[in-house]
PDB file of N, CA, C and O in Angstrom, chain B, residues numbered from 101:
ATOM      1  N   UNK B 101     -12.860   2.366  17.115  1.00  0.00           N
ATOM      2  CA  UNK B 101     -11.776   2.961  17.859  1.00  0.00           C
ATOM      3  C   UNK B 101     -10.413   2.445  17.368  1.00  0.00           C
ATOM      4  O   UNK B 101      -9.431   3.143  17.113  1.00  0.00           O
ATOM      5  N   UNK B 102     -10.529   0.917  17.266  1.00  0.00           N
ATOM      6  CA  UNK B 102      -9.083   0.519  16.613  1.00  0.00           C
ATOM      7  C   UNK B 102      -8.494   1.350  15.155  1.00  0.00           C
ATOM      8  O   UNK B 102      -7.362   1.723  14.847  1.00  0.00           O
ATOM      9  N   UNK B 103      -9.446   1.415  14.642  1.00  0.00           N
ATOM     10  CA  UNK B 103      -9.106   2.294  12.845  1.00  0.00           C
ATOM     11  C   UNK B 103      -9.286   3.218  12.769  1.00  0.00           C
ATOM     12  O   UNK B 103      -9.662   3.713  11.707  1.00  0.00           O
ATOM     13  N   UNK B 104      -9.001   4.291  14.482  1.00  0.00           N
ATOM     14  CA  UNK B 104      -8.410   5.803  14.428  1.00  0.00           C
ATOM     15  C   UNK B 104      -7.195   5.286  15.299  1.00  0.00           C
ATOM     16  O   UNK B 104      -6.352   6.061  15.749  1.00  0.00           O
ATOM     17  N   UNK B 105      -7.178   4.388  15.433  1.00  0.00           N
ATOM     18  CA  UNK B 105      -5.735   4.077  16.541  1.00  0.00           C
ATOM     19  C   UNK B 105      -4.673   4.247  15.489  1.00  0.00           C
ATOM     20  O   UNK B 105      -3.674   4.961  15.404  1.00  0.00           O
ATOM     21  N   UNK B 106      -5.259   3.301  14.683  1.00  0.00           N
ATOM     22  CA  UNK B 106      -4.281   2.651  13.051  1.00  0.00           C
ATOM     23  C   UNK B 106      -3.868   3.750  12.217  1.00  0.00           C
ATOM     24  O   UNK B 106      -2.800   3.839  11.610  1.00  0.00           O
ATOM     25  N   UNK B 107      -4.642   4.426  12.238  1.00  0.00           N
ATOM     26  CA  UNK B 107      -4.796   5.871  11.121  1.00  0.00           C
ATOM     27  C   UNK B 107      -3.822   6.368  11.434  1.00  0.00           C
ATOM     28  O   UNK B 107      -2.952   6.595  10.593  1.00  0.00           O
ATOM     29  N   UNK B 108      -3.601   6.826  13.289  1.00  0.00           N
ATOM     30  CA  UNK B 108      -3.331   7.705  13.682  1.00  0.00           C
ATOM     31  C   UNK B 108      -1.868   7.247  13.785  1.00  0.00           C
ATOM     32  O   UNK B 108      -1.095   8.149  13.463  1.00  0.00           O
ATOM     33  N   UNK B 109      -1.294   6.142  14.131  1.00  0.00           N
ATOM     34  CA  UNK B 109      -0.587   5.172  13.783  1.00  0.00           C
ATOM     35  C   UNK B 109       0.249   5.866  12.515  1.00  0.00           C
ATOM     36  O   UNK B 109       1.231   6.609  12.501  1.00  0.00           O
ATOM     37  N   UNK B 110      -0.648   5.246  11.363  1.00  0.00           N
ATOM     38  CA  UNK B 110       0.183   5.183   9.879  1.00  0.00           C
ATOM     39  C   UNK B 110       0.755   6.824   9.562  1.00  0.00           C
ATOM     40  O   UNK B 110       1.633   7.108   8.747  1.00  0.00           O
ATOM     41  N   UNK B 111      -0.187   8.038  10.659  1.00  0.00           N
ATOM     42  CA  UNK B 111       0.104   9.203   9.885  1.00  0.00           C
ATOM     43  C   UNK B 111       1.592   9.592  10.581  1.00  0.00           C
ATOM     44  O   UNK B 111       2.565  10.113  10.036  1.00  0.00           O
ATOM     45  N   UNK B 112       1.415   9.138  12.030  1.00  0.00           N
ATOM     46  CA  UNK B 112       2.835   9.351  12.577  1.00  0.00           C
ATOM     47  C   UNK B 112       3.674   8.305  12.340  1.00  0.00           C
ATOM     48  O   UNK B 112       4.730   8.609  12.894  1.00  0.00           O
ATOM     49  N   UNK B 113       3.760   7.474  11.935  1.00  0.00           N
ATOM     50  CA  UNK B 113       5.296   6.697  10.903  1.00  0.00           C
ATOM     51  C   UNK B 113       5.177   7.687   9.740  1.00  0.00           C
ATOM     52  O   UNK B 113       6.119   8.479   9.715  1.00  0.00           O
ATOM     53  N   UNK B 114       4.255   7.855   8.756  1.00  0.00           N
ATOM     54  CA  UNK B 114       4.305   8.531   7.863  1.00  0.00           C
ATOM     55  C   UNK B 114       5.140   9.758   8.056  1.00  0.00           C
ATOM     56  O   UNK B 114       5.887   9.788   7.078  1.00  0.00           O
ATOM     57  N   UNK B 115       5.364  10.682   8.750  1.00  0.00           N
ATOM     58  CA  UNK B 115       5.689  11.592   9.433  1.00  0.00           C
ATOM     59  C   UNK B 115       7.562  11.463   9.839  1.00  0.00           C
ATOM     60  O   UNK B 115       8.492  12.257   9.696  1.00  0.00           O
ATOM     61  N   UNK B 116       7.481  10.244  10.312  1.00  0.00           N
ATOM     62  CA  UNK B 116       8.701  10.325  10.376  1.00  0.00           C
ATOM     63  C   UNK B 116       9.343   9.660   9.576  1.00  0.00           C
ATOM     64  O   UNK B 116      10.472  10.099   9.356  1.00  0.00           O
ATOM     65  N   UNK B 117       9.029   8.671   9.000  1.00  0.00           N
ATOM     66  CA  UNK B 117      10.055   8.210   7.694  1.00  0.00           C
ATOM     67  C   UNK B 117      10.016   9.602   6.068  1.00  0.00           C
ATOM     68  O   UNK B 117      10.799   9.546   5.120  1.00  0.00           O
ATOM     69  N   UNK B 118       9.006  10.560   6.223  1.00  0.00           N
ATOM     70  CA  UNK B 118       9.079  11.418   5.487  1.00  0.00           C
ATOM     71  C   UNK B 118      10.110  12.061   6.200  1.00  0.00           C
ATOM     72  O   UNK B 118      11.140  11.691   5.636  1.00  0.00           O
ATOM     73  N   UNK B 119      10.457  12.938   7.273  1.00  0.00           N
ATOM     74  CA  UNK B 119      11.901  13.383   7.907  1.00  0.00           C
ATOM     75  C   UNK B 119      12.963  12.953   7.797  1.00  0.00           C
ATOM     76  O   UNK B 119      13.936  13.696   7.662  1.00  0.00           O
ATOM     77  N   UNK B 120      13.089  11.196   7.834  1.00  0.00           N
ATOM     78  CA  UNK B 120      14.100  10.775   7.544  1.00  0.00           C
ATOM     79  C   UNK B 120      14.507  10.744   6.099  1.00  0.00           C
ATOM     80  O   UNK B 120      15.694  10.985   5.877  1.00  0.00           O
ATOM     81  N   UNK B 121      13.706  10.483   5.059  1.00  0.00           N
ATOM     82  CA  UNK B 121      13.717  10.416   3.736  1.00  0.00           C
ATOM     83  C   UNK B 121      14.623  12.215   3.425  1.00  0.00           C
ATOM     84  O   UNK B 121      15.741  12.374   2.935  1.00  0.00           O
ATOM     85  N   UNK B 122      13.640  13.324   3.919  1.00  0.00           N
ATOM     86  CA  UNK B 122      14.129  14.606   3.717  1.00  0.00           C
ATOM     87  C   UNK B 122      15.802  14.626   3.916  1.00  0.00           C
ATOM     88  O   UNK B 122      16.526  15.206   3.107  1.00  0.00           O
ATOM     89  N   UNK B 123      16.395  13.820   5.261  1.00  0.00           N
ATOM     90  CA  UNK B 123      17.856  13.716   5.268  1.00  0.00           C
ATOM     91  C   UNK B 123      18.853  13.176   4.661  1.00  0.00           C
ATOM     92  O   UNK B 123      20.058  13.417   4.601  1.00  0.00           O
ATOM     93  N   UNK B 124      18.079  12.316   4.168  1.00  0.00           N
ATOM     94  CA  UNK B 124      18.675  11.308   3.402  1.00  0.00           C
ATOM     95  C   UNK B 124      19.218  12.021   2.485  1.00  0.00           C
ATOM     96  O   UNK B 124      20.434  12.126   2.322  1.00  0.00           O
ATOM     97  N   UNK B 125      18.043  12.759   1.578  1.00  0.00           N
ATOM     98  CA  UNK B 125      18.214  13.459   0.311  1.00  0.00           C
ATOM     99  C   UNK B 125      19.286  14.774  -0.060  1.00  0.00           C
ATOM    100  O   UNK B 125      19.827  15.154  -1.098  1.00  0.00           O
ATOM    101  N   UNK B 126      19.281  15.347   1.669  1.00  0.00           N
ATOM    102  CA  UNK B 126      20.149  16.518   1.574  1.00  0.00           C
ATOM    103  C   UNK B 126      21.339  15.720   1.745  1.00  0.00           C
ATOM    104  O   UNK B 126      22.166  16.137   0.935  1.00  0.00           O
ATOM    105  N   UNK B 127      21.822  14.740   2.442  1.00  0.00           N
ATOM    106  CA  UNK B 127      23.263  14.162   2.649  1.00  0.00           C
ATOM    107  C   UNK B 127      23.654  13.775   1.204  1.00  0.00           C
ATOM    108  O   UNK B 127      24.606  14.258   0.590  1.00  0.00           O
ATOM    109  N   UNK B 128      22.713  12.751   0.701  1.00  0.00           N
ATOM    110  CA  UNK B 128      23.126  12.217  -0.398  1.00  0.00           C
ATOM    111  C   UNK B 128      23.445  12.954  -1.925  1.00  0.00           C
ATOM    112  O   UNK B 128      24.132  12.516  -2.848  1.00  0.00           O
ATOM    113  N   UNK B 129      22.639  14.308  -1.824  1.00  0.00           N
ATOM    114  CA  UNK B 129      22.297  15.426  -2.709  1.00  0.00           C
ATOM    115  C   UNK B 129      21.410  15.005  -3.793  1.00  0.00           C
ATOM    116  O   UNK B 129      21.625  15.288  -4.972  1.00  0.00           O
ATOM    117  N   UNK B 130      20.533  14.411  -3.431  1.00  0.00           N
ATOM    118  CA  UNK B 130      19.267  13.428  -4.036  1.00  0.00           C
ATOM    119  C   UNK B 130      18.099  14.672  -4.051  1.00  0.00           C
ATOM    120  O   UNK B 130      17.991  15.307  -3.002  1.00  0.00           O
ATOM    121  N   UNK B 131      17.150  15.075  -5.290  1.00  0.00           N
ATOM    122  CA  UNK B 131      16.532  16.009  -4.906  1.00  0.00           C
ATOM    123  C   UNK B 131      15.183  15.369  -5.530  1.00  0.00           C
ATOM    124  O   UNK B 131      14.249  16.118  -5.816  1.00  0.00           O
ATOM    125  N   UNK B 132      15.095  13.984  -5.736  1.00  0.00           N
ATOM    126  CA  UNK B 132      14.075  13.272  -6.012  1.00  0.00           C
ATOM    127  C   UNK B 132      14.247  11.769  -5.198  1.00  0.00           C
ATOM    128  O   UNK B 132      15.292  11.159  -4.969  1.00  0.00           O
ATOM    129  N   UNK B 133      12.581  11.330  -4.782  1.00  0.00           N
ATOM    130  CA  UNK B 133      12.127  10.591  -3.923  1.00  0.00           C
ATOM    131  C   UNK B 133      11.968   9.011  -4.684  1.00  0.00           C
ATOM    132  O   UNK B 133      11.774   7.938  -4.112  1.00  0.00           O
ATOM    133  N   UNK B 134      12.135   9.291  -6.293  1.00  0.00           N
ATOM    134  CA  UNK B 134      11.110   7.928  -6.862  1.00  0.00           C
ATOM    135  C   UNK B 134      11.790   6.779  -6.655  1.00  0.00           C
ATOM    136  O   UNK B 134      11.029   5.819  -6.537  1.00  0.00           O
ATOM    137  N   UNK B 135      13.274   6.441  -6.541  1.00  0.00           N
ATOM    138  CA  UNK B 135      14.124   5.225  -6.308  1.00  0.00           C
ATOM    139  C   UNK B 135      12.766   4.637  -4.943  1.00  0.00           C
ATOM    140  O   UNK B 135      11.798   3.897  -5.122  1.00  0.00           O
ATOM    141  N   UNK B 136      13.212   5.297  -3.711  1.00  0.00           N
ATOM    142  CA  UNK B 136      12.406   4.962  -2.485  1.00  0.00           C
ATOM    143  C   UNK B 136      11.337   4.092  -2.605  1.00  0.00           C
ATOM    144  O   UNK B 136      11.174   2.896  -2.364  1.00  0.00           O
ATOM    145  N   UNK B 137      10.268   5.484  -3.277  1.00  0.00           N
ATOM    146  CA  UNK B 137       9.101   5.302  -3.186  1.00  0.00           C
ATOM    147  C   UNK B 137       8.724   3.595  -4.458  1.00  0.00           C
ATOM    148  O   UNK B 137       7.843   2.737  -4.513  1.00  0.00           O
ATOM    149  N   UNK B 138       9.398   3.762  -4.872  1.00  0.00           N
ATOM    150  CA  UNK B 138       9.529   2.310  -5.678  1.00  0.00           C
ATOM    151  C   UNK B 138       9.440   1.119  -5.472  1.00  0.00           C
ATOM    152  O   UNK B 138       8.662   0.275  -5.917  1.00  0.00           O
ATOM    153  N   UNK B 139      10.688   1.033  -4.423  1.00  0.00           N
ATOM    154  CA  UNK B 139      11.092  -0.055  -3.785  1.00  0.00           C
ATOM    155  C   UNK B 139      10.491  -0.401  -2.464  1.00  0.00           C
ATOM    156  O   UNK B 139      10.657  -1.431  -1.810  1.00  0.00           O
ATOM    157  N   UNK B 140       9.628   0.841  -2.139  1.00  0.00           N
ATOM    158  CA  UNK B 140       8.482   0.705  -1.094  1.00  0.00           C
ATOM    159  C   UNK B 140       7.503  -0.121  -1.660  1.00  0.00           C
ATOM    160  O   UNK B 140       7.108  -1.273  -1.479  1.00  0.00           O
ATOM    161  N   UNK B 141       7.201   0.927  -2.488  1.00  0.00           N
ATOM    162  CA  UNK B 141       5.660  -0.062  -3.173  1.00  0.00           C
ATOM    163  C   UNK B 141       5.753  -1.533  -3.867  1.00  0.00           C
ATOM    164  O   UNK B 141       4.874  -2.373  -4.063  1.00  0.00           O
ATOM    165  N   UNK B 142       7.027  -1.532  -4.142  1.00  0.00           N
ATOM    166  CA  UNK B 142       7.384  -3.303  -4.435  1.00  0.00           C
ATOM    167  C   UNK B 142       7.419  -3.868  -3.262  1.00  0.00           C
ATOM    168  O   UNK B 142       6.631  -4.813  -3.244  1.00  0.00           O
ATOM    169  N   UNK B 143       8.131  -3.688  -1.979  1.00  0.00           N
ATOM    170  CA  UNK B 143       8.110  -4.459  -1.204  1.00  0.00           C
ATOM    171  C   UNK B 143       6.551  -4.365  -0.581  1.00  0.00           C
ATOM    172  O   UNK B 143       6.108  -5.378  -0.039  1.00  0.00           O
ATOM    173  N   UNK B 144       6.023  -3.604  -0.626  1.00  0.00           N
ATOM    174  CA  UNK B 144       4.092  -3.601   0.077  1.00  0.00           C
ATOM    175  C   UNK B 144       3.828  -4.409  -1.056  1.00  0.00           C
ATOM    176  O   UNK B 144       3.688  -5.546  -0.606  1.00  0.00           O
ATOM    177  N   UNK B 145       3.674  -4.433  -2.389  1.00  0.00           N
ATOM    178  CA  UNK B 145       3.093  -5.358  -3.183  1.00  0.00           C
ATOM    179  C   UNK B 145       3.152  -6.710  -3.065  1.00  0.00           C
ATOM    180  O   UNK B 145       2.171  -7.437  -3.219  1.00  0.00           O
ATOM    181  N   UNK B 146       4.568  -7.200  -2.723  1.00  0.00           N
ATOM    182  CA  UNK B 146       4.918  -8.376  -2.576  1.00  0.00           C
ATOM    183  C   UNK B 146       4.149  -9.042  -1.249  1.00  0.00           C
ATOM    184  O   UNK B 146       3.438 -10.046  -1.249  1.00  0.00           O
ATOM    185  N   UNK B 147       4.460  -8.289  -0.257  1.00  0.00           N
ATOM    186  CA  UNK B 147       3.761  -8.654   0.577  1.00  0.00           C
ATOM    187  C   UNK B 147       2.659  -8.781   0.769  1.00  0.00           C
ATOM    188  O   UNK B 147       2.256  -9.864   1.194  1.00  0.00           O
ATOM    189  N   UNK B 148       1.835  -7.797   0.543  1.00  0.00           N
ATOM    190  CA  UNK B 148       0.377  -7.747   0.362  1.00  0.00           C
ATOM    191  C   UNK B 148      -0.001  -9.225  -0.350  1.00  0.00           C
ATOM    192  O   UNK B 148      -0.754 -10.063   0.148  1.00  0.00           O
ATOM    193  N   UNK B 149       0.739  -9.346  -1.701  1.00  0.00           N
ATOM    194  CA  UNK B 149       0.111 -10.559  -2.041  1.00  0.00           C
ATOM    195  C   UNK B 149       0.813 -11.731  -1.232  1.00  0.00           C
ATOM    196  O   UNK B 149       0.223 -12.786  -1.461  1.00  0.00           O
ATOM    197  N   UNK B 150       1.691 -11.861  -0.518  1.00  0.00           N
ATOM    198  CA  UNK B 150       1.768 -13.312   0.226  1.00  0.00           C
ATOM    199  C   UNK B 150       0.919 -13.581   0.912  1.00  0.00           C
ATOM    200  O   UNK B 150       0.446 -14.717   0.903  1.00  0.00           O
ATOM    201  N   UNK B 151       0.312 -12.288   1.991  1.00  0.00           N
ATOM    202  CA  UNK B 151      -0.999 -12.262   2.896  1.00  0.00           C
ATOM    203  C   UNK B 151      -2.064 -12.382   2.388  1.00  0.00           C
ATOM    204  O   UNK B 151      -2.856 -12.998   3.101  1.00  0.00           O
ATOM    205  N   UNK B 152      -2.560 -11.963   1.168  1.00  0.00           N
ATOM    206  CA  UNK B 152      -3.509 -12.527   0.535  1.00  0.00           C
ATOM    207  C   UNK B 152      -3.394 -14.261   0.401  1.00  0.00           C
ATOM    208  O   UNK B 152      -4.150 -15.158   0.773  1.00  0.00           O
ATOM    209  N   UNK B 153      -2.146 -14.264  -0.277  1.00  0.00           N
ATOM    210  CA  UNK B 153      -1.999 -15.834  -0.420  1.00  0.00           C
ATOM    211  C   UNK B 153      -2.406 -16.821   0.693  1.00  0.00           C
ATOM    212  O   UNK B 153      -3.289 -17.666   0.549  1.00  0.00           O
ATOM    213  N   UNK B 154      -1.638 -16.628   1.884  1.00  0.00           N
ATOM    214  CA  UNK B 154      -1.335 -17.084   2.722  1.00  0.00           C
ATOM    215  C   UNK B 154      -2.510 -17.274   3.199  1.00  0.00           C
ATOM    216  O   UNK B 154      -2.755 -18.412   3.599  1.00  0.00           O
ATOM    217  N   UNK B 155      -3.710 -16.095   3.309  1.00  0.00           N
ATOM    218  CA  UNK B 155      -4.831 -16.372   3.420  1.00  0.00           C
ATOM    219  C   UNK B 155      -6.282 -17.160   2.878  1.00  0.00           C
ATOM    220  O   UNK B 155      -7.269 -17.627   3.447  1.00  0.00           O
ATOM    221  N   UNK B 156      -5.813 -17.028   1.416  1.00  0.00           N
ATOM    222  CA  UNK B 156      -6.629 -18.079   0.381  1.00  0.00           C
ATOM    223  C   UNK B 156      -5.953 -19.486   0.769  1.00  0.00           C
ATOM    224  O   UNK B 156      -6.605 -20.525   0.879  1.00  0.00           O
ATOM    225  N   UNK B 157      -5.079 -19.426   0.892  1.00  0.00           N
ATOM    226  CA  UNK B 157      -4.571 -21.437   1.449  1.00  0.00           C
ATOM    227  C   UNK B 157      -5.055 -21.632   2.542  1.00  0.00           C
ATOM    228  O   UNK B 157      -5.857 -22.564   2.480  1.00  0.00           O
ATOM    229  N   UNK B 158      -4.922 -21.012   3.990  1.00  0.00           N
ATOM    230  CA  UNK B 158      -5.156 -21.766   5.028  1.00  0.00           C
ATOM    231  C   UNK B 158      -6.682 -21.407   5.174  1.00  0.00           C
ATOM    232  O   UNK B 158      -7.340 -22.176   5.875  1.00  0.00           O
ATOM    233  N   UNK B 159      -7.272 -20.425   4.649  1.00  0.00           N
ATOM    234  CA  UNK B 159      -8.807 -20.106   5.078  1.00  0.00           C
ATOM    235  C   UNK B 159      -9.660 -19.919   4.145  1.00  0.00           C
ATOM    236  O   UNK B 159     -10.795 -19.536   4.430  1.00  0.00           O
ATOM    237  N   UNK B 160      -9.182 -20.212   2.523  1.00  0.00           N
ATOM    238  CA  UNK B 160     -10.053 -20.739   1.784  1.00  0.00           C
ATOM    239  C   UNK B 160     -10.619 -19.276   1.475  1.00  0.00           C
ATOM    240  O   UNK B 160     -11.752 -19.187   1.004  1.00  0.00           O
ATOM    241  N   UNK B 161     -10.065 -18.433   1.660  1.00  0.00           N
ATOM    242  CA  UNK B 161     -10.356 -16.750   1.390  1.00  0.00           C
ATOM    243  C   UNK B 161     -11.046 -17.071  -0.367  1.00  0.00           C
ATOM    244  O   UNK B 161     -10.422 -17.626  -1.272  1.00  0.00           O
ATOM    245  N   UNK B 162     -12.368 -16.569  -0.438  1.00  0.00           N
ATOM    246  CA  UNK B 162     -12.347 -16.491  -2.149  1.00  0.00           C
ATOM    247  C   UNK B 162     -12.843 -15.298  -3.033  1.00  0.00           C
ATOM    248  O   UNK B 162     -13.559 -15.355  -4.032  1.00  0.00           O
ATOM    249  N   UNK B 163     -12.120 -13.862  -2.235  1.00  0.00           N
ATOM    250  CA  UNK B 163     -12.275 -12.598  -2.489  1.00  0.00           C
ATOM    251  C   UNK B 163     -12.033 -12.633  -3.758  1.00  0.00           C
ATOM    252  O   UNK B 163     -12.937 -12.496  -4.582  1.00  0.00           O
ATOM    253  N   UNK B 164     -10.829 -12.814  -4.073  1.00  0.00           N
ATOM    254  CA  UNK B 164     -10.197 -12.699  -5.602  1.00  0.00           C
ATOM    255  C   UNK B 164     -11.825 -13.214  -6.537  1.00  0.00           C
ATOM    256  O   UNK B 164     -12.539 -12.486  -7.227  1.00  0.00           O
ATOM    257  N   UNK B 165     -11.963 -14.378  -6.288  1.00  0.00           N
ATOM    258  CA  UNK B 165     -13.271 -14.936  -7.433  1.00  0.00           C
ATOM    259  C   UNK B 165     -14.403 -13.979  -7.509  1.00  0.00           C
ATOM    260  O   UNK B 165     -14.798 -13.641  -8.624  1.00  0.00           O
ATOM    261  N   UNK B 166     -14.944 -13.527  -6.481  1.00  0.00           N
ATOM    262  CA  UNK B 166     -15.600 -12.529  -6.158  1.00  0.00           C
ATOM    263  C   UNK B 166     -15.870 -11.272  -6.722  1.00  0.00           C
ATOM    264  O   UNK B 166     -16.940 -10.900  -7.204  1.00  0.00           O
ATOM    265  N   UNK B 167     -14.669 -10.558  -6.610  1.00  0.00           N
ATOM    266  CA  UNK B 167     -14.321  -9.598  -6.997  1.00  0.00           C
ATOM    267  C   UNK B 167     -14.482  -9.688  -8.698  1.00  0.00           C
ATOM    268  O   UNK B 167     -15.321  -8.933  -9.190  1.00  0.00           O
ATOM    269  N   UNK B 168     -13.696 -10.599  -9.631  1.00  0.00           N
ATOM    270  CA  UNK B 168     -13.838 -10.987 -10.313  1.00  0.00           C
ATOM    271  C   UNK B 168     -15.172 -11.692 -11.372  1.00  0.00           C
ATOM    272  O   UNK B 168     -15.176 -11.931 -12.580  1.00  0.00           O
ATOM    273  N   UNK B 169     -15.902 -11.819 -10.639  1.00  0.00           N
ATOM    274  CA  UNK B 169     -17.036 -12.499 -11.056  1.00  0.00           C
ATOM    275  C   UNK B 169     -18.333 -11.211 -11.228  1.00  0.00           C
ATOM    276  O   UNK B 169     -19.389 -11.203 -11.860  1.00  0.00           O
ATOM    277  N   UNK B 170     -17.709 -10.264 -10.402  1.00  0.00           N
ATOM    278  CA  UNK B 170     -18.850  -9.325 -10.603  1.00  0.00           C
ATOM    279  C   UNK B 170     -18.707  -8.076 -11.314  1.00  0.00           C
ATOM    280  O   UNK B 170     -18.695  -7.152 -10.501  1.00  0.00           O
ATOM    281  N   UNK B 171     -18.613  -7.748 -12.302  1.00  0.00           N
ATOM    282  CA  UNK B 171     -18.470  -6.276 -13.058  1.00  0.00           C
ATOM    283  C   UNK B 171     -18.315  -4.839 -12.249  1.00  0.00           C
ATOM    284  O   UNK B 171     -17.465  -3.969 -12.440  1.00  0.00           O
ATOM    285  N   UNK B 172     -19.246  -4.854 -11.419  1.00  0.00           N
ATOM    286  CA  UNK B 172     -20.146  -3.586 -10.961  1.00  0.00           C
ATOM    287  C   UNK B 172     -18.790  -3.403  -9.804  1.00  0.00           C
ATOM    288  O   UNK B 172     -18.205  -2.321  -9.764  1.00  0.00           O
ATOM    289  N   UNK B 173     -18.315  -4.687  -8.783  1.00  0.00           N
ATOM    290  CA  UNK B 173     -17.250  -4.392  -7.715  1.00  0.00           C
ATOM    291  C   UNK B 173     -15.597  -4.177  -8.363  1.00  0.00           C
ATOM    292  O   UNK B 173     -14.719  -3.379  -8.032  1.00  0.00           O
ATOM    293  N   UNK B 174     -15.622  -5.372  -9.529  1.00  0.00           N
ATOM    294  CA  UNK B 174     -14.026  -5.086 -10.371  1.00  0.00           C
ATOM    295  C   UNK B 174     -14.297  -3.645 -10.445  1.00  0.00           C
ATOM    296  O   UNK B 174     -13.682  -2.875  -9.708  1.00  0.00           O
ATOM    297  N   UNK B 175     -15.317  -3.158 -11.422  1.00  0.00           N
ATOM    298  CA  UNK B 175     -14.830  -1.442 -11.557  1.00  0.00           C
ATOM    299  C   UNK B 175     -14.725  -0.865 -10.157  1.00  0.00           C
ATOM    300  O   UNK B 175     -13.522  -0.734  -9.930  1.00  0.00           O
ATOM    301  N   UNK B 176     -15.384  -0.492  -9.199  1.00  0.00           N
ATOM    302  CA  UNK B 176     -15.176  -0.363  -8.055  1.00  0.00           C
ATOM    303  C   UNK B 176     -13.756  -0.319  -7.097  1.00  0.00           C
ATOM    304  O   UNK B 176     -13.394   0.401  -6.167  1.00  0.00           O
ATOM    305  N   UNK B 177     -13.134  -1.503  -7.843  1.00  0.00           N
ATOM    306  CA  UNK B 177     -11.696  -1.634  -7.311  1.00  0.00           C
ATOM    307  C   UNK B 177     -10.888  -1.491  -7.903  1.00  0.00           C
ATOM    308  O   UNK B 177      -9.744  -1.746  -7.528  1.00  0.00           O
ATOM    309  N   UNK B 178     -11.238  -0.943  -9.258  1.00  0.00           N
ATOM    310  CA  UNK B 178     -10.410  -0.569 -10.457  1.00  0.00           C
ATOM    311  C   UNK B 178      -9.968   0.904 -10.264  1.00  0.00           C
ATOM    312  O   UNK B 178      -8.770   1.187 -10.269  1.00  0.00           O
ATOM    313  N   UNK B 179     -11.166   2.073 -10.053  1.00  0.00           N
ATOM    314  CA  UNK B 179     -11.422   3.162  -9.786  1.00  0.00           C
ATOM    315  C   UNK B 179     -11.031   3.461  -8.339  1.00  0.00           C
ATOM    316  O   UNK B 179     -10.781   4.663  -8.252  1.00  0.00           O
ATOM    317  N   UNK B 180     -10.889   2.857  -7.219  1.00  0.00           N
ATOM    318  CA  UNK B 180     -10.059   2.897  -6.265  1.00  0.00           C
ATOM    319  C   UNK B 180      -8.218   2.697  -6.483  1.00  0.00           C
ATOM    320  O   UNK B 180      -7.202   3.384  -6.378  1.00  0.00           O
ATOM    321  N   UNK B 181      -8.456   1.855  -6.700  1.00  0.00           N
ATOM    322  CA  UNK B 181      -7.290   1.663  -6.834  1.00  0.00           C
ATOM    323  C   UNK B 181      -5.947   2.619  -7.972  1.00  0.00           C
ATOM    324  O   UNK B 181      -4.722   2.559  -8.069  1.00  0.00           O
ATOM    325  N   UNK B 182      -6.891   3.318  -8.556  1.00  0.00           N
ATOM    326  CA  UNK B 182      -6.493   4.750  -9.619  1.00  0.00           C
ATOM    327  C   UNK B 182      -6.056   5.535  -9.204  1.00  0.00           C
ATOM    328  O   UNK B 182      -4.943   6.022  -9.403  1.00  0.00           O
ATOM    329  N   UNK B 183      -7.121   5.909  -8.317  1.00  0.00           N
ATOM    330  CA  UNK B 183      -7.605   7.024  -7.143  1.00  0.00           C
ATOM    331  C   UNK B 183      -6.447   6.869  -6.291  1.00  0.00           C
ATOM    332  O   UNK B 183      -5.788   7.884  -6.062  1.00  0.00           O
ATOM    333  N   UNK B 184      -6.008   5.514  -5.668  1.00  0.00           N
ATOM    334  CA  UNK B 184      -5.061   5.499  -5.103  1.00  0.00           C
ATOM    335  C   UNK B 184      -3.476   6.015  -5.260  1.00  0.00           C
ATOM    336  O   UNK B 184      -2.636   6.558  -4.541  1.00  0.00           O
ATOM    337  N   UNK B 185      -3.591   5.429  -6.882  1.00  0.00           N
ATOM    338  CA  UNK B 185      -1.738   5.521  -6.957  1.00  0.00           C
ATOM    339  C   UNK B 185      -1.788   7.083  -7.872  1.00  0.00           C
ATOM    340  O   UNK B 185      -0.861   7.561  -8.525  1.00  0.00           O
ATOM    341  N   UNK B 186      -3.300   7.716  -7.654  1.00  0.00           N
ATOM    342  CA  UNK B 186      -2.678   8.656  -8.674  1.00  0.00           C
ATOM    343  C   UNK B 186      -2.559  10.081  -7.499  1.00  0.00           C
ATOM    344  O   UNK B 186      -1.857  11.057  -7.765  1.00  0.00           O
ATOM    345  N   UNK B 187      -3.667   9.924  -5.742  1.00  0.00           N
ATOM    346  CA  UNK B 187      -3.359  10.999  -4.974  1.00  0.00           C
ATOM    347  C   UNK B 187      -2.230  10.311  -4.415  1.00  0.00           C
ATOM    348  O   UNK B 187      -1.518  10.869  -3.580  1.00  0.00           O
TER     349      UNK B 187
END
């Protein structure tokens, strides 16, 4: 139930920072998104990895080795992660 809460969550922010983005673009006379979407995905990257971090220090997290150690899951998260930045 929580990870249709979340979903449902991410699609309505999604929703409205896409509206706001749309205004942005007509005020500014901007008729491309990639500056944004850039500096989005840098700031999620960055973060993402502090929380990872943050999590391998205090709880000894040892996904990374894991992941790493096994062929069959790296491709797995290789091919996701494709999948990801390419829909």
């Amino acid at each position: 139930m929580q990870g249709l809460i979340l979903v449902l969550m991410s699609l309505g922010f999604d929703g409205l920072t896409q509206t706001q983005t749309d205004k942005n673009h007509k005020e500014k006379s901007r008729d491309f998104a990639y500056p944004s979407m850039f500096t989005n995905n840098l700031i999620g990257l960055f973060l993402s990895g502090a929380m990872y971090t943050f999590g391998a220090v205090t709880e000894g997290d040892d996904t990374l080795q894991r992941i790493i150690s096994s062929p069959d899951i790296l491709a797995e998260c290789v091919i996701w992660g494709l999948a990801g930045s390419v829909g």
